[in-house]
C-alpha positions as CSV (number, residue, x, y, z in Angstrom):
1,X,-0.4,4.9,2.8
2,X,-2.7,1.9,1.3
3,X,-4.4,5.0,-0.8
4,X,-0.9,5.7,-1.9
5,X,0.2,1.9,-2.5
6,X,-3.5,1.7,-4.9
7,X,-3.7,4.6,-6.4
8,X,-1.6,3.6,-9.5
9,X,-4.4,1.1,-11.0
10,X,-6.7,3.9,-11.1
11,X,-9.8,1.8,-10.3
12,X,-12.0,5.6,-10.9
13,X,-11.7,4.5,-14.6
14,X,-12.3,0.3,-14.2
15,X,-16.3,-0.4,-14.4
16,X,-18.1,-3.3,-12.7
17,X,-17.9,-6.4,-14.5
18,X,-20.4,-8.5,-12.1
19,X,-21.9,-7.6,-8.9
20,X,-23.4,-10.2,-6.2
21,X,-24.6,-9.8,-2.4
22,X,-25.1,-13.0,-0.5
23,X,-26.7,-13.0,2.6
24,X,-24.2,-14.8,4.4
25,X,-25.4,-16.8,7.6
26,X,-22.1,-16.3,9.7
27,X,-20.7,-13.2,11.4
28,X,-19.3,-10.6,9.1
29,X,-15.8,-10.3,10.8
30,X,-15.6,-14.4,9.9
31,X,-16.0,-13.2,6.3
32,X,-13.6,-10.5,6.8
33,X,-11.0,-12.8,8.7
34,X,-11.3,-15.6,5.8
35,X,-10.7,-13.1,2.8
36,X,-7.9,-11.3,4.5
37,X,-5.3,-13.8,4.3
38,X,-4.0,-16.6,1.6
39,X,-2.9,-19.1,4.6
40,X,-5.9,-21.4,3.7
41,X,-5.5,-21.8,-0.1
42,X,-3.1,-24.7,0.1
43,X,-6.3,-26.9,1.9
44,X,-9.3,-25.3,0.1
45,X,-8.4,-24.3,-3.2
46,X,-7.2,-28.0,-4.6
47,X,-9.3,-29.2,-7.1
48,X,-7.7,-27.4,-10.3
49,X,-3.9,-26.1,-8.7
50,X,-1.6,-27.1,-6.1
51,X,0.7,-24.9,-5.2
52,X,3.6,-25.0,-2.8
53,X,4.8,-21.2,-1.4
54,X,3.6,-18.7,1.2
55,X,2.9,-15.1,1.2
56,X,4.0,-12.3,4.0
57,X,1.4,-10.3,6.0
58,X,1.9,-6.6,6.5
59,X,0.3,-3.8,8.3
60,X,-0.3,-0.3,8.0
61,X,-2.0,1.4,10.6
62,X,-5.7,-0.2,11.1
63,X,-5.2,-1.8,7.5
64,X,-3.3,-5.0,6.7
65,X,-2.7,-6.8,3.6
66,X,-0.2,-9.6,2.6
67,X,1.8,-10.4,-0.8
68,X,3.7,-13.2,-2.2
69,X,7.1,-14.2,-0.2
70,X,10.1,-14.3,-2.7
71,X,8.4,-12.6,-4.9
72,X,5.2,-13.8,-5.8
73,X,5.0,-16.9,-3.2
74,X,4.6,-19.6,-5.4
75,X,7.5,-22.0,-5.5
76,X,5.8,-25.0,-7.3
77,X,2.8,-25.6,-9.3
78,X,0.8,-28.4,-10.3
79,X,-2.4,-27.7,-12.5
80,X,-5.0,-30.4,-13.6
81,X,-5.3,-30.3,-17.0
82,X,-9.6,-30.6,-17.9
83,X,-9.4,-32.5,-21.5
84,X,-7.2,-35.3,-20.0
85,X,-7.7,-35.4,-16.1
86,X,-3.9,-35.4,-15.1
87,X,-2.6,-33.3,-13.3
88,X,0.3,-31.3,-14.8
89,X,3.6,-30.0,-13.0
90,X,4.5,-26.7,-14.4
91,X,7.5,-26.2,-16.0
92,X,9.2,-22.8,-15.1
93,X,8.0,-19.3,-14.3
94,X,6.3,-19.0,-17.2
95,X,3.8,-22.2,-17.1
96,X,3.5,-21.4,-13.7
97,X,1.8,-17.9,-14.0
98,X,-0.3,-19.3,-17.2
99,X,-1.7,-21.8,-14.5
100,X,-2.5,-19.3,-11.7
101,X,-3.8,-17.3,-14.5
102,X,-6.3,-20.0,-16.0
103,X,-6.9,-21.1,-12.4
104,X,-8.4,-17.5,-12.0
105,X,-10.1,-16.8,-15.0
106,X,-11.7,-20.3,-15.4
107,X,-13.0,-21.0,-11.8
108,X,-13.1,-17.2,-9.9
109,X,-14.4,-15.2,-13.2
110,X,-12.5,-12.3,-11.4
111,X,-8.9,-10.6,-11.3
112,X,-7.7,-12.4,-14.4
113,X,-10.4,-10.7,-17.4
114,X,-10.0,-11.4,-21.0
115,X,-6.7,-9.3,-21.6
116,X,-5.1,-10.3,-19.1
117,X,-5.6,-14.1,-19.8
118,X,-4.6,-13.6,-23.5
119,X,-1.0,-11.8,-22.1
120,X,-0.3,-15.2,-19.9
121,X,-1.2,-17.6,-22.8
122,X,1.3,-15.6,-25.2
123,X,3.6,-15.8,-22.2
124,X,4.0,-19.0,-21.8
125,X,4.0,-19.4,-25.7
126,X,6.8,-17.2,-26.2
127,X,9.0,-17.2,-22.8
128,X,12.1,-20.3,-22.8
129,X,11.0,-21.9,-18.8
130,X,14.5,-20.8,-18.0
131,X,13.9,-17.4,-18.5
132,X,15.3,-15.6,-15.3
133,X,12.6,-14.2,-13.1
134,X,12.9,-10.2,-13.7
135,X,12.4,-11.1,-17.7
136,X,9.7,-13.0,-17.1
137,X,8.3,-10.7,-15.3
138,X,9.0,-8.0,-17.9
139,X,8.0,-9.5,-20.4
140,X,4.4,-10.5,-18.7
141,X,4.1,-6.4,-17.9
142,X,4.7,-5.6,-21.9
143,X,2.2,-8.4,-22.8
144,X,-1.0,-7.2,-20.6
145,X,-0.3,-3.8,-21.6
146,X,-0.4,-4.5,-25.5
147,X,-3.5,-6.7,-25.2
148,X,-5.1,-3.8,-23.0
149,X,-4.1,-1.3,-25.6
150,X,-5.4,-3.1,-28.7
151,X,-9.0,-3.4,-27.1
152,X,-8.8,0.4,-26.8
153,X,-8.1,0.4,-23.1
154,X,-6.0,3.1,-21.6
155,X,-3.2,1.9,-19.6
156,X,-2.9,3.7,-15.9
157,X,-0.2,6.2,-16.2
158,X,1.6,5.2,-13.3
159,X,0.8,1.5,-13.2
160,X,4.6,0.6,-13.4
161,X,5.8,-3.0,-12.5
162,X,7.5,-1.4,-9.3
163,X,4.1,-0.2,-8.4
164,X,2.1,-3.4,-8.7
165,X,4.9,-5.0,-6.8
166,X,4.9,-2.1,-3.8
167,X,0.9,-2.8,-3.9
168,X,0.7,-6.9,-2.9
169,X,-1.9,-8.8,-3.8
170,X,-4.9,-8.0,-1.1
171,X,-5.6,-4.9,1.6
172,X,-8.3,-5.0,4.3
173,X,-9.1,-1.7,4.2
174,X,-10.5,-1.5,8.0
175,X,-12.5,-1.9,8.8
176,X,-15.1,-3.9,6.8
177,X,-13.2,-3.6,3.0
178,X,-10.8,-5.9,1.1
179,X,-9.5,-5.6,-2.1
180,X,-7.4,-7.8,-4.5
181,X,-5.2,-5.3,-7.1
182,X,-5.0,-6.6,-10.4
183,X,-3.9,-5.2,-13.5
184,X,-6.7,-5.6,-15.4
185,X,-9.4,-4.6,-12.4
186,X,-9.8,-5.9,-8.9
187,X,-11.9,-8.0,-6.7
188,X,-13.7,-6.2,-4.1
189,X,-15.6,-7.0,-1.1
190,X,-17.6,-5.1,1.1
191,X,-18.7,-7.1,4.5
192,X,-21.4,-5.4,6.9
193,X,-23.7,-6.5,9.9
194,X,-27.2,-8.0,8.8
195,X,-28.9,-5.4,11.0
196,X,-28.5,-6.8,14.7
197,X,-28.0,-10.4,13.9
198,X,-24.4,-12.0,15.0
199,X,-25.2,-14.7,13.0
200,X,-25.7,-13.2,9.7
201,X,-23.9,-10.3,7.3
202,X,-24.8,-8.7,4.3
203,X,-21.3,-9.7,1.8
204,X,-21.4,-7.5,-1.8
205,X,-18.6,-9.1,-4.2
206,X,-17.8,-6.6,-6.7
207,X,-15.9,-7.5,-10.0
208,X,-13.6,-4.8,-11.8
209,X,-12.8,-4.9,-15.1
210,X,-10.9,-2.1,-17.6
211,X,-13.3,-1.5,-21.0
212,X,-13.3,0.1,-23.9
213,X,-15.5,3.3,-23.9
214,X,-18.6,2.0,-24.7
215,X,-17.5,-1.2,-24.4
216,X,-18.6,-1.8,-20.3
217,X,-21.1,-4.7,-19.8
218,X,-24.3,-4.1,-18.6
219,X,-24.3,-5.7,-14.7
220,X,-27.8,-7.2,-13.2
221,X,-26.9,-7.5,-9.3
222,X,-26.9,-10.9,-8.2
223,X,-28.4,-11.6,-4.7
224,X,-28.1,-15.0,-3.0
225,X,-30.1,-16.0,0.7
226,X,-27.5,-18.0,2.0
227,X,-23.9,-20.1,1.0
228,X,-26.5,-23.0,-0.8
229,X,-28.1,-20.4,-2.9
230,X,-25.0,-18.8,-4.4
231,X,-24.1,-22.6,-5.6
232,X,-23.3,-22.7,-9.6
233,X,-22.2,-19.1,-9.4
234,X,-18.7,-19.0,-8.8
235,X,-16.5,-22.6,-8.4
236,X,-13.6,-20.6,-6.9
237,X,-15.7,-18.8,-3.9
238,X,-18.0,-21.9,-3.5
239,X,-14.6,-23.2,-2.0
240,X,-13.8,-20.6,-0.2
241,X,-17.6,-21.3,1.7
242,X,-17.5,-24.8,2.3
243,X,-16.0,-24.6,5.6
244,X,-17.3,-20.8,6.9
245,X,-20.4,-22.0,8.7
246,X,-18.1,-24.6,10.5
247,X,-15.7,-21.9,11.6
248,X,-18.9,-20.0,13.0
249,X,-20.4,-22.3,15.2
250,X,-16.4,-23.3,16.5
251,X,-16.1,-19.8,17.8
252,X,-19.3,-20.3,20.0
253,X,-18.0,-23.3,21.8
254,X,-16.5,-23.1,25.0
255,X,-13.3,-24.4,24.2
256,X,-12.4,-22.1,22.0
257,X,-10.4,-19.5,24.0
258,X,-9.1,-17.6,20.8
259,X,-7.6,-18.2,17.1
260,X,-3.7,-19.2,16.8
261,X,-2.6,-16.9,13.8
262,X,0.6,-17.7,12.0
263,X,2.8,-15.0,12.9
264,X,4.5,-14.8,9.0
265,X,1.2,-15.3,6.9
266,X,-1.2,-14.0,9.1
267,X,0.2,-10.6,10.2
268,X,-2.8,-8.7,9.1
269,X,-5.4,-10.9,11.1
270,X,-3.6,-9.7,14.1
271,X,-3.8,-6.1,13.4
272,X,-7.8,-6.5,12.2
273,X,-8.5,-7.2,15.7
274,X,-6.0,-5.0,17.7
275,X,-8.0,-2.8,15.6
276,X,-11.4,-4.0,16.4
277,X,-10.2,-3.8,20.4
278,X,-9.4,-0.1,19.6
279,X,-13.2,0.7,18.9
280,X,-15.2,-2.0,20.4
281,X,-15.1,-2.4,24.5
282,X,-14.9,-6.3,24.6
283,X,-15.8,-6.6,27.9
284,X,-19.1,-4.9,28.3
């Protein structure tokens, strides 16, 4: 069923933007478990947005994924605003998907590509704040597909806004895949053992983006030896690292009997290791 739910971006015809693999020193199913659900973003991702909302986990089969509650998660938004410092509450739908846009595009160089950041700032340019939800919406779907269209990109066939909806925003593909749907690519990772260390994985970020024929960049694969060499990269992901070594060593200690997931937002953490229990004998 996740095939089904994916197939309708058509990632066969996107091309690799970027490429990196960092040789991660913590255990891969801590990278897995840290990219498989948006619970933390409200407490790491602060410096440039502040959002307010949740997202819903789901589960299908051994896979899991999670999308935005009420229909896109987000209920209020606050972006910092870089030529003046202050920090700017957005006003309506429109601002508000301009800012998770820029957020994206600025700081994770991922998901949000060229086109796609050119349909959000004519969005919020052209769409009243009031604009009911479903227009704005709408009208966001027209935009991306005319600013993929005049850079010779094919739109996918059956990419239809019902289908980008149906897809959510992330699947762990079990059990060591994740990927992040967008319209104009995806973010990919691919988490495996560092031969038979627990205390290191081999992590390959893969950027997708839609070109042009002819038009796809020429990718050099990045390789980083640990969290401090991947610094000045990627400010989004650098985040996302700051507290994975932390979370490492806590799972050592003997106080820690087990992780607490939230039973709305974290659905799919759940299911990764009912999964894992399924194929690995714990107790030997």
């Amino acid at each position: 069923e996740v095939k089904t739910l994916i197939d309708p971006f058509e990632f066969e015809t996107a091309r690799m933007a970027w490429y990196e693999t960092i040789i991660a020193p913590v255990n891969w199913k801590v990278v897995c478990e840290a990219f498989n659900e948006a619970y933390h973003a409200s407490a790491t991702h602060t410096n440039h947005l502040r959002s307010t909302g949740g997202t819903l986990g789901q589960v299908h089969g051994l896979h899991g994924g999670f999308y935005g509650a009420g229909g896109g998660g987000v209920v209020s938004t606050e972006y910092l605003e870089p030529s003046t410092g202050q920090w700017i509450k957005a006003k309506g739908l429109p601002e508000t998907l301009w800012a998770i846009a820029r957020w994206e595009y600025t700081r994770l160089l991922a998901m949000i590509l060229d086109p796609g950041m050119a349909a959000h700032e004519r969005l919020k340019a052209e769409t009243p704040a009031d604009t009911p939800p479903l227009e704005v919406l709408q009208k966001l779907h027209a935009l991306h597909r005319e600013e993929l269209e005049k850079r010779g990109v094919a739109w996918p066939k059956g990419l239809t806004l019902e289908a980008i909806d149906r897809a959510g925003g992330d699947w762990h593909i079990f059990p060591n895949s994740i990927v992040l749907p967008t319209v104009d690519g995806a973010l990919w990772y691919r988490i495996r053992p560092n031969r038979d260390d627990p205390d290191s994985c081999v992590f390959d970020i893969w950027c997708l983006g839609r070109y042009a024929p002819g038009q796809e960049p020429k990718v050099v694969r990045g390789e980083s030896v640990g969290f401090e060499a991947f610094k000045g990269k990627n400010p989004f992901l650098e985040e996302d690292f700051e507290n994975m070594e932390a979370v490492h060593e806590g799972m050592k200690s003997r106080g820690f009997s087990g992780a607490r997931p939230n039973p709305r937002q974290e659905k799919q953490i759940v299911n990764f290791h009912r999964a894992l229990h399924l194929f690995v004998d714990v107790e030997k």
